[in-house]
N, C-alpha and C positions, 0 to 999 in steps of 0.2 A: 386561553390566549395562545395563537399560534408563532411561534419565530421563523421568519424567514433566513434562511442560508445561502447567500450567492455563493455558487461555484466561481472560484478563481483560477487562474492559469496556474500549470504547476510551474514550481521553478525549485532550484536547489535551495535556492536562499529560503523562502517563503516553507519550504518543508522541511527544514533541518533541524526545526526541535524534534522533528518525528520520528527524522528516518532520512534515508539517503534516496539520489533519484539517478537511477540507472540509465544511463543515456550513449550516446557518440557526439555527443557536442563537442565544440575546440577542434584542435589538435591532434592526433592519437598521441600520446604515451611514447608509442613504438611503431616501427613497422618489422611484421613478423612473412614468414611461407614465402620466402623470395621476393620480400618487398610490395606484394600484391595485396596484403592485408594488414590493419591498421587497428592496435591493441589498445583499446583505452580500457586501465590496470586499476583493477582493485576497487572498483566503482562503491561496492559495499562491504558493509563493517557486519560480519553475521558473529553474532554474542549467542553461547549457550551455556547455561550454567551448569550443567551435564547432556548426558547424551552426542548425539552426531548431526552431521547436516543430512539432510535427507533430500531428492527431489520429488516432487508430488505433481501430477496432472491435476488441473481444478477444470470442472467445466460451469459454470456459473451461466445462471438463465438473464435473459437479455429485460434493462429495466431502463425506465424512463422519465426526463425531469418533465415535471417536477415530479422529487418523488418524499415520501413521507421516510424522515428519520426516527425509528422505535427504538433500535438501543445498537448499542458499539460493544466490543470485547477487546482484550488485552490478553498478551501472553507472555507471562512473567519469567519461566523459564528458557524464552530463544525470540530471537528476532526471527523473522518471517518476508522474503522478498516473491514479489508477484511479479513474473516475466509474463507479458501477455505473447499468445502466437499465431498473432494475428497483428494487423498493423493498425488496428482499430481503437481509439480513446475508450478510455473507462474510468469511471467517479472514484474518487478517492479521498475517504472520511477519514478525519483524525481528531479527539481530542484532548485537551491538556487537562494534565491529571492534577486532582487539588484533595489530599488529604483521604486516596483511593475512591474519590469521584469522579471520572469524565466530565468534564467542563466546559465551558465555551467551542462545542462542536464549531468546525471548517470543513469545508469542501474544497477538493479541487480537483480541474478537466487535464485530464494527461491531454499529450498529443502523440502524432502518428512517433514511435521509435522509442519512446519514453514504459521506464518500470519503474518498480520503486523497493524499498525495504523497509518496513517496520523498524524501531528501537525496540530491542526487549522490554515489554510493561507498557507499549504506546498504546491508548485507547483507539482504537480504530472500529469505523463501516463492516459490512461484509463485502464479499467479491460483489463489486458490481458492473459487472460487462452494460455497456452499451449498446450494443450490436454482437450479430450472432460473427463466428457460433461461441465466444465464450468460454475460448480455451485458454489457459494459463499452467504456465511452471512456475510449480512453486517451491523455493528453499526455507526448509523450516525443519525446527530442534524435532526427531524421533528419539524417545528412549521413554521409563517410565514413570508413573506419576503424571500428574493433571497438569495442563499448560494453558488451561481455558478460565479465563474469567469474562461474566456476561455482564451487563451494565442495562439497564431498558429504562427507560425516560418518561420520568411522568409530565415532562414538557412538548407539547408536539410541537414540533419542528418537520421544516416543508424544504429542502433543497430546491435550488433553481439555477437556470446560468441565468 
């Protein structure tokens, strides 16, 4: 049997057991550089249990709904935030962890302006760019020792919006 996934709109509230959603929505915070630019502070919480922050270029290849969910991974050592650079949506898999099982998989559709951060240990998707070309900054724990765990699903599961 296969489950179907609607992708839902992201929003702060609806991803907040996950991780945080990087955005400029509201208000700024502040305004900084002579008043010309407008800080909205501290958007994410990056957790490392050792090691440093690091930033990494991702280039992730361009996929499309519906698409087939085979497994998520988590990283137990650092949270992990995906700045897209480009102004393009991309899918964003998370699921809730039950007993170190990923669980009741979710989708959801960023929009144009919108990243996001992982919680340290969140089950999460891979990168998945919607559109080319598929570049991302990414902040995530470098130092040594494994930060990888893989999870692959003997339930198929179909993403859709």
């Amino acid at each position: 049997m296969t489950l179907r996934i609607k992708a839902e709109k992201l929003t702060a509230a609806a991803f907040a057991p996950y991780g945080d959603v990087l955005d400029a929505s509201g208000e700024p915070d502040k305004l900084i550089n002579q008043g010309r630019c407008g800080r909205f502070h501290d958007r994410a919480t990056l957790d490392f249990a050792d090691g440093r922050a690091g930033v990494s270029i991702f280039k992730g290849e361009m996929e499309t709904l519906p698409l087939s969910l085979e497994m998520v991974e988590r990283h137990p050592e650092g949270s992990q935030a995906f700045v897209p650079m480009s102004a393009d949506p991309f899918l964003v898999v998370v699921a809730r962890d039950e007993a170190g099982t990923p669980v009741e998989p979710k989708a959801f559709l960023t929009e144009s302006g919108q990243a996001i951060n992982f919680h340290r240990g969140t089950w999460h998707g891979v990168l998945t760019p919607l559109s080319e070309p598929g570049l991302f900054a990414v902040v995530d724990r470098i130092g040594d020792g494994a930060n990888l765990e893989e999870h692959w699903f003997d339930q198929n599961y179909i993403i859709e919006r």
